[in-house]
N, C-alpha and C positions, 0 to 999 in steps of 0.2 A: 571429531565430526562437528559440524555445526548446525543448528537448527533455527529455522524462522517458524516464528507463532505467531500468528493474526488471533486476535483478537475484536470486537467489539462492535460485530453485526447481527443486523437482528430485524424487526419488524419493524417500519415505519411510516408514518403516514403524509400520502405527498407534503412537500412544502415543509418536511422536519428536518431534522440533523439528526447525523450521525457523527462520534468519531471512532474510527478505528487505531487500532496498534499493532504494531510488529518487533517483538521480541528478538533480537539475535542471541544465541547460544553455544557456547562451545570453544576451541581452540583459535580465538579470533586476534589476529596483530592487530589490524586494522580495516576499518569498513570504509568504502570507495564509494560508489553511486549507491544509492537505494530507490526504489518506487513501489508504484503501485499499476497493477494493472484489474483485469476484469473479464469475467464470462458469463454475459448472460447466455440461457439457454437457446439450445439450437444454435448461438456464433460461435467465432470465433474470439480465442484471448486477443483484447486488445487494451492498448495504452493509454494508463490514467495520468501519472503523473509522476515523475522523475526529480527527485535532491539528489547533489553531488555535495563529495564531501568538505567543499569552503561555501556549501549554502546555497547555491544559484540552484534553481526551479524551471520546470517546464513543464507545460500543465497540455490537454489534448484540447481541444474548440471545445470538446463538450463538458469540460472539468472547467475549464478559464473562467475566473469571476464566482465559481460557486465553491471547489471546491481548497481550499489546502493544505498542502504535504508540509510538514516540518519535520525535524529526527533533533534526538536528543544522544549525544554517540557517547555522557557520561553512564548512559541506562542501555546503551546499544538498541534503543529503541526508534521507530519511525511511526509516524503517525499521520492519518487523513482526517482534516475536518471538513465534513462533506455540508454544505445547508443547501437550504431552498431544491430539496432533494424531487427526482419527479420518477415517474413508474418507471423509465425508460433506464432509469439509474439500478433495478433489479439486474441482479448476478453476481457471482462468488467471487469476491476480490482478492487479487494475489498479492503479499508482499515481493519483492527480488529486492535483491542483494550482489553485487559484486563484494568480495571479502578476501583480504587479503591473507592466509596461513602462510609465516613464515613472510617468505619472498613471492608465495607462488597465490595469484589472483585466480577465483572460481567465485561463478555464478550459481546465487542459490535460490530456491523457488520455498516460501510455504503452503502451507495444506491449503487456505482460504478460507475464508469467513463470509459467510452468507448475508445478504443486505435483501431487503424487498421491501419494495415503497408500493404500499397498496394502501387503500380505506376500507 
């Protein structure tokens, strides 16, 4: 099986940074696209920010210019470097994973990690 772990959210006060991480785990050949998505309360999940795996990025209007995705596929890791963070940026952020076992491609979701940008 395979396992995504976020890490690295937490309290923060507008106008800070954060960065987050996502671990990949498990019986992996190889990892395809990865991102980052997000749920603040009361919405719905929506789309933070997307790496594929020769590096090209796609960020949402409301991530562009503040926030970026990088991954490190020797540590199967992905990571958001969030700054100039504002309250609106509260919600539990999800890693995904496209991951390839074997020949066969599945999508995977982690648990998420909690972000709140308050004073």
């Amino acid at each position: 099986q395979v396992q995504l772990v976020e890490s690295g959210g937490g309290l923060v006060q507008p106008g800070g940074s954060l960065r987050l991480s996502c671990v990949a785990s498990g019986r992996i050949s190889a990892i395809a696209a990865m991102g980052w998505y997000r749920q603040a309360p009361g919405k719905e999940r929506e789309f933070v920010a997307t790496i594929s795996s020769s590096g090209w990025t796609d960020y949402s209007n409301s991530a562009q210019g503040r926030f970026t995705i990088s991954r490190d596929d020797a540590k199967s890791t992905l990571y958001l470097q969030m700054d100039s963070l504002y309250a609106e940026d509260t919600a539990v952020y999800f890693c995904n994973a496209l991951i390839f076992i074997i020949n066969r491609l599945t999508e995977y979701w982690g648990q998420g990690t909690r972000v709140t940008v308050s004073s």
